[in-house]
ROTORTOR-709497 format. One record per residue (C-alpha): residue in three letters; x, y, z. Coordinates in steps of 0.001 Angstrom, whole numbers, padded with zeros to 6 digits, always signed. Each point is the difference from the previous one (the first is absolute). Layout:
REM ROTORTOR-709497
ALAXYZ ...
***
This chain:
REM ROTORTOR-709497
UNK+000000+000000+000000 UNK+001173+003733-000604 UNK+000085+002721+002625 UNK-003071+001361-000762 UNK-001956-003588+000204 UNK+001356-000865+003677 UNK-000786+003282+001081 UNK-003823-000315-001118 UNK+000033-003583+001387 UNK+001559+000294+003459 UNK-000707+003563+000966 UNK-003143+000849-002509 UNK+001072+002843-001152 UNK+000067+000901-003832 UNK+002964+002251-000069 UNK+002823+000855+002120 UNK+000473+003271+001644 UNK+002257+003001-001035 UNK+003894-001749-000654 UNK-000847-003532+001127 UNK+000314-001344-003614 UNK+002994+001758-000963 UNK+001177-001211+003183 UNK-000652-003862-000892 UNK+001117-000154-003268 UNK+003613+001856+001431 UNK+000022-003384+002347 UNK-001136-002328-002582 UNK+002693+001469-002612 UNK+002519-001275+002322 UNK+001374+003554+001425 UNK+000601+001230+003571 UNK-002719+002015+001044 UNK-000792+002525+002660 UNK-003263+001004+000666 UNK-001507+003184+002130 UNK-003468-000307+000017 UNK-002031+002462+003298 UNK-001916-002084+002778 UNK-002681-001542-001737 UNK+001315+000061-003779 UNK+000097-004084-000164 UNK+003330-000787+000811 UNK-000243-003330+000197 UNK-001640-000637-003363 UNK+003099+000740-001758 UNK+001543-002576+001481 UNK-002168-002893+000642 UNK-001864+000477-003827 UNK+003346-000845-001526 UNK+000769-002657+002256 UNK-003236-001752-000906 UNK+000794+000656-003968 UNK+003537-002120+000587 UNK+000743-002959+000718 UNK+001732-000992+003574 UNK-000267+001565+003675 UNK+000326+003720+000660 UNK+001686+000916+003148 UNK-001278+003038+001920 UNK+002532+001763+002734 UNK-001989+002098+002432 UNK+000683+001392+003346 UNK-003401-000265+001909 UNK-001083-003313+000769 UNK-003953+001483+000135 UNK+000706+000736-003709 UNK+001265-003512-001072 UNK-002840-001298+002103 UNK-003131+002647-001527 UNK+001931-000615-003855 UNK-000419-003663+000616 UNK-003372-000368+001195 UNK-001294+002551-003154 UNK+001810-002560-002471 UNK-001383-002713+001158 UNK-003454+001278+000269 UNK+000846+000277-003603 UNK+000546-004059-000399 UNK+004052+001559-000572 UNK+002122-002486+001697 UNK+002143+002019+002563 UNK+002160-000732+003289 UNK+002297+002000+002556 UNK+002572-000411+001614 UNK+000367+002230+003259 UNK+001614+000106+003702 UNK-001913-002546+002168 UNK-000325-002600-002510 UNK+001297-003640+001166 UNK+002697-001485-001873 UNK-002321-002519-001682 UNK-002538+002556-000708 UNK+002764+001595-001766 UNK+000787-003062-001888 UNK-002915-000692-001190 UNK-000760+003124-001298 UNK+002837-000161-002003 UNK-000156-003463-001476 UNK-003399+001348-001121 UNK+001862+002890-001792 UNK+002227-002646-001669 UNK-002831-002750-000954 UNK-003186+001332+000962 UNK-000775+002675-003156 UNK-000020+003285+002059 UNK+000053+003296-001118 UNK+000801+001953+002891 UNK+002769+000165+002913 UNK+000022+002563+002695 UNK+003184+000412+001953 UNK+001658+002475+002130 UNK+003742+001275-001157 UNK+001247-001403+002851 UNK-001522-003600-001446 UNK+002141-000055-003220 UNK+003739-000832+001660 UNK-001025-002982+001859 UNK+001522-003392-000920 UNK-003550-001470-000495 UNK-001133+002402-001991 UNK+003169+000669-002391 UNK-000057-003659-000574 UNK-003671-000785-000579 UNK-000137+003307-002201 UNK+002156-001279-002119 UNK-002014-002957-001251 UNK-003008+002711-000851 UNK-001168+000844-003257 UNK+000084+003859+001514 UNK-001613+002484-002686 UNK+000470+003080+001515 UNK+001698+001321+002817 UNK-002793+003092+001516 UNK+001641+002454+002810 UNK-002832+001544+001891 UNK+000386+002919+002136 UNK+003407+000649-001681 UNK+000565+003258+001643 UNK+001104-002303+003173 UNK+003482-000333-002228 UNK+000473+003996+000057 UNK+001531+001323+003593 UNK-001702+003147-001226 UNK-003163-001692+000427 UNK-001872-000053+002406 UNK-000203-004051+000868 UNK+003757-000881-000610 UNK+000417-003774-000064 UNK+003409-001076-000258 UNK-000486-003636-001038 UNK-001851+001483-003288 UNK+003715+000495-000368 UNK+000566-003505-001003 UNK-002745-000176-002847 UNK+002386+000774-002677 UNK+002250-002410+000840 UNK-003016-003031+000656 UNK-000879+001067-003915 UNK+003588-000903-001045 UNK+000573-003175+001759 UNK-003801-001472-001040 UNK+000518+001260-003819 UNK-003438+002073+000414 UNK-000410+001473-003404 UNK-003034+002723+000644 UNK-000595+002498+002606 UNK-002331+002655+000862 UNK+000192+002024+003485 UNK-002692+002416+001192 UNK-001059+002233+002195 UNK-002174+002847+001113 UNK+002182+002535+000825 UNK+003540+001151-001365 UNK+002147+002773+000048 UNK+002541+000626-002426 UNK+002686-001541+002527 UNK-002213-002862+000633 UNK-000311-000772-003866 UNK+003556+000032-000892 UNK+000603-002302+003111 UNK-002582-002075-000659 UNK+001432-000401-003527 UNK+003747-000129+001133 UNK-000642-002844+002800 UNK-001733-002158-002145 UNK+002627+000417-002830 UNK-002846+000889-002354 UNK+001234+000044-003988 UNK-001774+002236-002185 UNK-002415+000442+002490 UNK-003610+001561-001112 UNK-001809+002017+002373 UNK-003303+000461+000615 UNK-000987+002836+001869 UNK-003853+000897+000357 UNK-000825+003515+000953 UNK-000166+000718+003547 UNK-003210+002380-000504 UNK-003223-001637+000932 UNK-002472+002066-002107 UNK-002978-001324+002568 UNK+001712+000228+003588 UNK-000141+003865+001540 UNK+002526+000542+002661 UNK-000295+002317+002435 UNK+001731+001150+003238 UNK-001290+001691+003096 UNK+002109+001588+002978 UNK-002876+000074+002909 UNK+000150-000270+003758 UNK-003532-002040-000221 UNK+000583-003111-002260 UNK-002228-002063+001252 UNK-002904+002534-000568 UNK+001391+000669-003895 UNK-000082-004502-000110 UNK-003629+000129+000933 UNK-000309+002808-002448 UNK+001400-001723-003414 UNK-001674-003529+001781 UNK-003282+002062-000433 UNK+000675+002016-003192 UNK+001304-003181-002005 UNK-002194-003366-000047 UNK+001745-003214-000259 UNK+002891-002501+000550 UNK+002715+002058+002296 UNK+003511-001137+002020 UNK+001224+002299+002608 UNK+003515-000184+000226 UNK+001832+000747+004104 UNK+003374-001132+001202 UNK-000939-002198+003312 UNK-001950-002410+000437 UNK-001688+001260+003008 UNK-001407+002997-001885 UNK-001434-002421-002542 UNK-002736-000920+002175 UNK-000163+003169+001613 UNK-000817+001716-003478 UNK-002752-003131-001195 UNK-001699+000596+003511 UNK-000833+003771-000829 UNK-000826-000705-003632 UNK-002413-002549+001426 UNK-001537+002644+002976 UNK-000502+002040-003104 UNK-002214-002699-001464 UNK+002511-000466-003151 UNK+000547-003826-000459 UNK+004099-000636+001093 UNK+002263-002306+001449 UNK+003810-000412+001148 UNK+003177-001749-001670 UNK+003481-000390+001123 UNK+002710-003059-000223 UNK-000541-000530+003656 UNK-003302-001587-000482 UNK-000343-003935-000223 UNK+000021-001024-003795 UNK-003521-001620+000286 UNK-001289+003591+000996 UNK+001846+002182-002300 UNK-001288-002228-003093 UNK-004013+000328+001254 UNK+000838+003354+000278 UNK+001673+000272-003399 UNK-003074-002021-001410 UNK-002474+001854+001379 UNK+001376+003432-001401 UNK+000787-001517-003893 UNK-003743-001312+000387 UNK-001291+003544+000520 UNK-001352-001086+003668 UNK+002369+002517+001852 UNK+000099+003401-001938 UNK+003447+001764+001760 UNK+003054-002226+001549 UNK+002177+001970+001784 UNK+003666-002019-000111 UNK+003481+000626+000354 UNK+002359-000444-003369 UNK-000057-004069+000726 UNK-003286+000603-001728 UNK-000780-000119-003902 UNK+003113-001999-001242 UNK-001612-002356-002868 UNK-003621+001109+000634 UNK-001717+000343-003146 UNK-002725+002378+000680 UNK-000837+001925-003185 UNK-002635+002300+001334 UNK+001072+001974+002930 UNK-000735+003847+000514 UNK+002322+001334+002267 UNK+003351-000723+001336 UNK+000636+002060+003159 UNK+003222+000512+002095 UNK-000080+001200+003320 UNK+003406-000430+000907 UNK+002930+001142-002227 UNK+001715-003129-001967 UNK+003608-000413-000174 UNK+000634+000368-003896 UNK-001623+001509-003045 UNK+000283-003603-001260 UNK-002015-001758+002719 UNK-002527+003273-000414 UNK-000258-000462-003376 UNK-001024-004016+000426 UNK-002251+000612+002436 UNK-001788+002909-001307 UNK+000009-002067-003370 UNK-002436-002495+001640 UNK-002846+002078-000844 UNK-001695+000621-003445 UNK+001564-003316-001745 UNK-004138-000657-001859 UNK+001872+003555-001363 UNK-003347+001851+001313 UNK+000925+003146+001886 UNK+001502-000176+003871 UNK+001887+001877+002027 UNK+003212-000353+002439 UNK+000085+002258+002551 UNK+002631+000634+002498 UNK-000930+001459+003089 UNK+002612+001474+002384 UNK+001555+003159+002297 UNK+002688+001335+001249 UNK+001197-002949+002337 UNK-000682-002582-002144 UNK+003099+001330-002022 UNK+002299+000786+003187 UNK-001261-004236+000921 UNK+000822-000770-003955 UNK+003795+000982+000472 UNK+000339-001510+003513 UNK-001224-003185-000793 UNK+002843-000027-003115 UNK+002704+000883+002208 UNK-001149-002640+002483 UNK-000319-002153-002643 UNK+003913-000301-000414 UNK+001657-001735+002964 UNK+003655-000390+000893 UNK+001914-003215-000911 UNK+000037-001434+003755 UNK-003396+000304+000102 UNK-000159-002089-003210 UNK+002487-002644+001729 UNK-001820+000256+002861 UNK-003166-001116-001443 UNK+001564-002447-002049 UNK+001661-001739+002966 UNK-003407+000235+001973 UNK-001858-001738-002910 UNK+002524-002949-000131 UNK+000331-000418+003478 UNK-004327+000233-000013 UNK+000003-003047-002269 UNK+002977-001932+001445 UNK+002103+000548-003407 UNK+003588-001336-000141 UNK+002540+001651-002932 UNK-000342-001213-002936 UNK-003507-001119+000298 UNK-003613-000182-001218 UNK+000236+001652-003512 UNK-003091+000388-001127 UNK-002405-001249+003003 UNK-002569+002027+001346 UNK-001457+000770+003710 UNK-002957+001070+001381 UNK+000560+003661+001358 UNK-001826+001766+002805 UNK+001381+003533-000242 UNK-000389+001007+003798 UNK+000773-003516+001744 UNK+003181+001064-001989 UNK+000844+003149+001106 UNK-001251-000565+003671 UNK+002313-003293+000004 UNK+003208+002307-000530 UNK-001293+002975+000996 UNK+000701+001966-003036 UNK-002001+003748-001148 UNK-003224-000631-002047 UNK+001065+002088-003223 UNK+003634-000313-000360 UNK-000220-003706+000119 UNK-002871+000265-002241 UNK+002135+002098-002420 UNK+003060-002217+000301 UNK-001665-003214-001053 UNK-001445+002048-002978 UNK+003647+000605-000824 UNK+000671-003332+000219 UNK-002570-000845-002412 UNK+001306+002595-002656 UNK+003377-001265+000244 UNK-001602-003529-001029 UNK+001177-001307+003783 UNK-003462-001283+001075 UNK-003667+000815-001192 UNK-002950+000732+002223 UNK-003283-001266-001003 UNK-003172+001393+001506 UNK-002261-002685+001371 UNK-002413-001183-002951 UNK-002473-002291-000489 UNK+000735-003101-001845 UNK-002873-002793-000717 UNK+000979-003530+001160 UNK+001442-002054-002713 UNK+000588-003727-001219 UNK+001105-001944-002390 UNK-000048-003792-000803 UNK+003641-001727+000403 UNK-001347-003162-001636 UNK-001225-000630-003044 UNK-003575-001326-000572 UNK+000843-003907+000206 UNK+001962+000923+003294 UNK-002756+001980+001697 UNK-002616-002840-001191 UNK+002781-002678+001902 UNK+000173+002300+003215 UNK-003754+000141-000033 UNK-000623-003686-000013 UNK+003032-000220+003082 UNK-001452+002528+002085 UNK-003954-000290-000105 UNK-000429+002740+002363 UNK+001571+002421-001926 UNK-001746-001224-002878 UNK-002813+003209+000124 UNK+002393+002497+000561 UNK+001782-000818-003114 UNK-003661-000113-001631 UNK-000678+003350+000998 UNK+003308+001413-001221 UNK-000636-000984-003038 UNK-003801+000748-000411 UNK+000819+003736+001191 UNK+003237+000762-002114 UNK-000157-002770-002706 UNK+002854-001042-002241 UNK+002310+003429+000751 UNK+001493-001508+003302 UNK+001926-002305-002165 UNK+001272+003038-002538 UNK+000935+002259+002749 UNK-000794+001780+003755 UNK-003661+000275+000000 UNK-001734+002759+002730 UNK-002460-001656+002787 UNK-002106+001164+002413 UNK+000080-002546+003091 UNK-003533+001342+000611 UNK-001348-000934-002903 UNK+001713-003504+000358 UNK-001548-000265+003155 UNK-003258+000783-000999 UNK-000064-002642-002434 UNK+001321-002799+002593 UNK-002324+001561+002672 UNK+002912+000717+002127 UNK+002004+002719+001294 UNK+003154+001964-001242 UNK+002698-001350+003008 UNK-001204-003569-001149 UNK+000215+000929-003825 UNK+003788+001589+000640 UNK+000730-003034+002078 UNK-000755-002012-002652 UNK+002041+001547-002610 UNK+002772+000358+002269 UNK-000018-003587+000068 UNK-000252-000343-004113 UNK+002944+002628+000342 UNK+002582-002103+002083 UNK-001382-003473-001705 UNK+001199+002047-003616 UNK-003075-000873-001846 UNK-000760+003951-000172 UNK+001996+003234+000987 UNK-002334+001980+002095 UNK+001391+004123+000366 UNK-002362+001187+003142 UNK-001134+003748-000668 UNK+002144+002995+001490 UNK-000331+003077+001261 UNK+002865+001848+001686 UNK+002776+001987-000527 UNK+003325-001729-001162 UNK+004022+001155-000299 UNK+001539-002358-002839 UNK+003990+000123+000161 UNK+000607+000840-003776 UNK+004020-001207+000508 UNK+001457-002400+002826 UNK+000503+001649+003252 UNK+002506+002668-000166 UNK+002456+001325+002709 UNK-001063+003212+001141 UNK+002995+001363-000221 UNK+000192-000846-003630 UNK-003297+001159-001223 UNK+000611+001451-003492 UNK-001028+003124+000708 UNK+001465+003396-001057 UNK-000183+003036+001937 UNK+000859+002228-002730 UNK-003273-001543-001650 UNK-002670+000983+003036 UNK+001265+003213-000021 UNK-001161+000053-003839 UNK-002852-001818-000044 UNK-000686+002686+003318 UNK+000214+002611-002419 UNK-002171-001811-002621 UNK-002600-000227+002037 UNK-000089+003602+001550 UNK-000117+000752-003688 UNK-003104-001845-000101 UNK-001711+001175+002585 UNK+000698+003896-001756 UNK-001305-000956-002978 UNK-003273-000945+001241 UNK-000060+003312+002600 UNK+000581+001960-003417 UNK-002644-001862-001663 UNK-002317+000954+002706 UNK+000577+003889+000382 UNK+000283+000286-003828 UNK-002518+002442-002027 UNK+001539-002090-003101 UNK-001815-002625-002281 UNK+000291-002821+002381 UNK-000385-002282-003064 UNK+003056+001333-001412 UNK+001982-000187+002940 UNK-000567-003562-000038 UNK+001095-000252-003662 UNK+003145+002395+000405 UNK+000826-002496+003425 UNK-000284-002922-002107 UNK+001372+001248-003167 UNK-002329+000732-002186 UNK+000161+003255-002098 UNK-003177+001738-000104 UNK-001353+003301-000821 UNK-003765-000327+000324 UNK-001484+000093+003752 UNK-002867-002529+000617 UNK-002787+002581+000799 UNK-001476-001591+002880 UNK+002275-000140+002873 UNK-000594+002736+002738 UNK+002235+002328-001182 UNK-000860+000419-003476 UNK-003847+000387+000848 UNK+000984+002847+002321 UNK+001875+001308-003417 UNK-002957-000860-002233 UNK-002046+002435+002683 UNK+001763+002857-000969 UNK-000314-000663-003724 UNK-003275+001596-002113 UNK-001126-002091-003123 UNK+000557+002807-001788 UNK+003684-000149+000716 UNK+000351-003385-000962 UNK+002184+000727-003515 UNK-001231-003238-002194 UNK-000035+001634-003477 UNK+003021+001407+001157 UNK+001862-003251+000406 UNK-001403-001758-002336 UNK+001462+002801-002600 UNK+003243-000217+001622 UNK+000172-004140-000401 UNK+000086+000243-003699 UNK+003237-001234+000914 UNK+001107-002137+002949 UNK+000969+001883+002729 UNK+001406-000627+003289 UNK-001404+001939+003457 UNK+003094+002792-000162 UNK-000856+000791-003613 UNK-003639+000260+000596 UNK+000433+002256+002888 UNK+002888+002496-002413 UNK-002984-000037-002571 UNK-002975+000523+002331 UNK+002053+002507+002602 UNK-003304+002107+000361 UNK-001530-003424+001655 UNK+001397-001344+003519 UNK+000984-003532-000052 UNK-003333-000999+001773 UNK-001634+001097-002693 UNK+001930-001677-002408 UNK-000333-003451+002051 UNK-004024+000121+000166 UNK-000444+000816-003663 UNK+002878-003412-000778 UNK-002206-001993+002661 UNK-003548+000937-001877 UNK+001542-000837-003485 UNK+001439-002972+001208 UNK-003258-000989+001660 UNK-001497+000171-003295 UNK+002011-001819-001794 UNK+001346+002993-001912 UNK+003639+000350+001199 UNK+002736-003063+001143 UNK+002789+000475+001940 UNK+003316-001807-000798 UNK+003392+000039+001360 UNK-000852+003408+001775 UNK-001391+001225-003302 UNK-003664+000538-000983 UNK-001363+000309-003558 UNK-003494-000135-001804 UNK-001461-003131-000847 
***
């Protein structure tokens, strides 16, 4: 089948969106491909259409394991076959998912960075049939990004030794530093780039400086019907902002990583399915949701970047009807903005420190435990050694960017089996052990013949039900299936968990630099400017997205807060169409136009461009607009 035909048959639509098809055939014509498509511009169709058009596995490195796991479930809602491979995972969980890679005709692996240098995986990936190599969230390669991931590092060099012949990378955001790292780490050749335009001709943004947020939240809650996330910083406030949305009868509720997993995907559920109207989260919130029709994207606390602004805000308007982001903040917020980034950067003993505490925490020797995972509990760890709440907090993130460990938020994770026999086995066990004889029945009847293929989700309650028993006795029994090998049973979990990404270091040896906090300091004070600028600015904020990310522009998008406070000023009557449209017998560029029209302010110029464009009378091209 072509492009076009798996796109109508797996997703239903008729066409692709703006770039997607240029895109594919750039991946299909064998030639390394970057991609910059916004929040919600379908990156993942440019990956996993070609995929399905060749022949073989195509292996997906991402960073989050909630985005292997949501990428996953949508493919294989779509009858796609599809597997990860994430922290957690038992060693034969991880082999069978890769035999099934090998010999079992799937399309899709999921795998963190950190996955691709392990023994097991190096050798097993070599007996693929791999199609295409697809680097998600490739900013994490750029230490001007805002995610850094050092083991993204060692991408270019997994290509090399596995002989992968195509490879795309994407992401949502990119400065120009970012893209020429993204394309020097990689060791792109002849790289094309794809680089959608930043502007969001639906999404208004707007900014408010206010002592009374709350009372402006109720106000755009009341002004604007529909979907809406609330964006704050703690958790605590999440539930203390959905409890006065609700005592002002507007339909809300709370979401932060601290919840259990079984309540944060009811909660999740119940907001895609329209049955809560506002959820009010922290930034662990809206990774991998596809929600096209949401209204408003608010933020009551400052974020750290421009880039994480930018995502978030981006969650609203992707049906590509009209929404708005709004930021709402005063005075302090930007004083607690630059704090938290210089308290964000701790000292190097405080980074050994917590490095020692963690080993000693899980009884780690030198030299041990690559690759093996813990459960966490954050404050039995810093009461056990006594250490302070948010420099430990920011030294373990620092041992996550330098690819030392990797914290996982607790998440909820269905119970899983699969069959270790085959069917003339299972039928043999059944006739030796009568009493486990319905068990196996009801296994079977529930989840049918895709417990052989592969891990298959359960739901010990539903087992139950159908052996009129209760959920202890139903995990008792697998348990026992489990250690008699006739199935491999993977209970659910929900906590928190520290995975060592490298055997157990010597504190004293962590490969740290000092020279590099004190830049990556800097970097992020830079940040946290370029979002207060963004805030006070009377600018286009649409453009300043564009000129942060890149892309030349002249035109301002019309909509955002500022330019409607321009457009007030501005009488139809001194809106100069004829005027341009005379001047554009020739392309012209924005400094031209103005030398030609000097009796018109550049305001003037902009609205008359915006009304031609509207009307399909005038494109702009390269910073240059001419008559169509």
């Amino acid at each position: 089948m072509n492009p076009s035909e798996i796109l109508k048959q797996y997703w239903g639509y008729d066409s692709f969106r703006a770039m997607q098809e240029e895109i594919i055939q750039s991946v299909l014509d064998g030639k390394d491909t970057l991609a910059l498509l916004p929040t919600g511009g379908g990156k993942s169709v440019c990956f996993q259409v070609p995929a399905l058009t060749l022949e073989g596995v195509c292996i997906v490195v991402s960073p989050l394991i909630s985005l292997m796991k949501d990428q996953v479930d949508q493919l294989q809602k779509r009858g796609i076959k599809s597997a990860a491979i994430y922290s957690g995972m038992s060693r034969r969980e991880i082999d069978i998912t890769l035999d099934n890679c090998i010999y079992g005709d799937f399309k899709f692996l999921y795998v963190s960075p950190e996955r691709l240098k392990t023994e097991i995986f190096l050798e097993r990936a070599k007996q693929m049939n791999i199609s295409l190599l697809a680097i998600d969230e490739a900013h994490c390669i750029s230490q001007w990004g805002y995610d850094f991931r050092p083991p993204y590092l060692q991408i270019a060099e997994f290509k090399k030794e596995i002989g992968v012949e195509r490879l795309i990378a994407l992401t949502a955001t990119a400065t120009k530093e970012v893209k020429e790292e993204i394309a020097e780490k990689l060791e792109l050749q002849d790289v094309q780039i794809f680089q959608k335009s930043f502007a969001r001709a639906n999404l208004s943004y707007s900014a408010f400086r206010l002592e009374n947020k709350e009372g402006k939240l109720l106000e755009i809650l009341g002004n604007v019907p529909g979907t809406s996330v609330v964006y704050v910083r703690s958790r605590k406030r999440t539930k203390e902002i959905a409890d006065l949305l609700r005592r002002n009868h507007i339909s809300a509720d709370h979401y932060h990583a601290g919840l259990s997993g079984l309540e944060r995907s009811d909660k999740q559920t119940d907001w895609i399915n329209n049955k809560t109207r506002v959820m009010v989260a922290t930034n662990a919130f809206g990774m991998g949701i596809d929600k096209p029709d949401v209204r408003t994207v608010i933020h009551l606390d400052l974020p750290d970047s421009l880039e994480a602004y930018y995502q978030e805000a981006g969650r609203a308007g992707r049906d590509e009807r009209k929404a708005y982001a709004v930021a709402l903040y005063h005075n302090q917020d930007i004083d607690e903005l630059k704090d938290r980034t210089n308290r964000s950067v701790v000292s190097l003993e405080q980074i050994k420190r917590t490095y020692q505490a963690l080993a000693n925490f899980f009884k780690m020797a030198i030299g041990s435990h690559a690759l093996s995972s813990f459960p966490f509990n954050y404050e039995q760890f810093i009461n056990t050694y006594n250490l302070p709440i948010v420099e430990t907090y920011a030294a373990l993130k620092k041992l996550t960017d330098e690819g030392l460990i990797q914290m996982t938020e607790g998440f909820y994770e269905h119970s899983k089996i699969t069959f270790l026999l085959d069917k003339s086995e299972t039928y043999k066990f059944q006739i030796a052990n009568p009493k486990l004889d319905t068990v196996i029945k009801t296994l079977l009847r529930l989840y049918g013949g895709e417990v052989f293929a592969g891990y298959a989700k359960i739901k010990e309650k539903d087992i139950g039900s159908l052996l009129k028993t209760d959920k202890v006795q139903v995990r008792k029994c697998l348990k026992f299936l489990n250690d008699s090998e006739v199935i491999d049973y993977q209970p659910a979990m929900d906590s928190a968990t520290i995975t060592f990404l490298t055997p157990r270091l010597d504190p004293e040896k962590l490969p740290i630099d000092n020279k590099q906090i004190e830049w990556r300091r800097k970097l992020a004070l830079e940040k946290a400017d370029a979002v207060v600028d963004y805030m006070k600015s009377t600018e286009c904020r649409t453009q300043i997205f564009q000129r942060y990310f890149d892309e030349e522009t002249s035109l301002t998008c019309g909509i955002c807060d500022n330019d409607l406070e321009k457009k007030k000023q501005l009488k139809a009557s001194e809106i100069p169409i004829e005027k341009v449209e005379e001047v554009l017998e020739s392309p012209r560029n924005m400094s031209e136009l103005r030398a030609l029209m000097a009796s018109y302010t550049q305001d003037q110029i902009m609205e008359a461009l915006r009304i031609l464009i509207n009307d399909k009378k005038v494109v702009e091209s390269g910073g240059r607009f001419s008559l169509v």
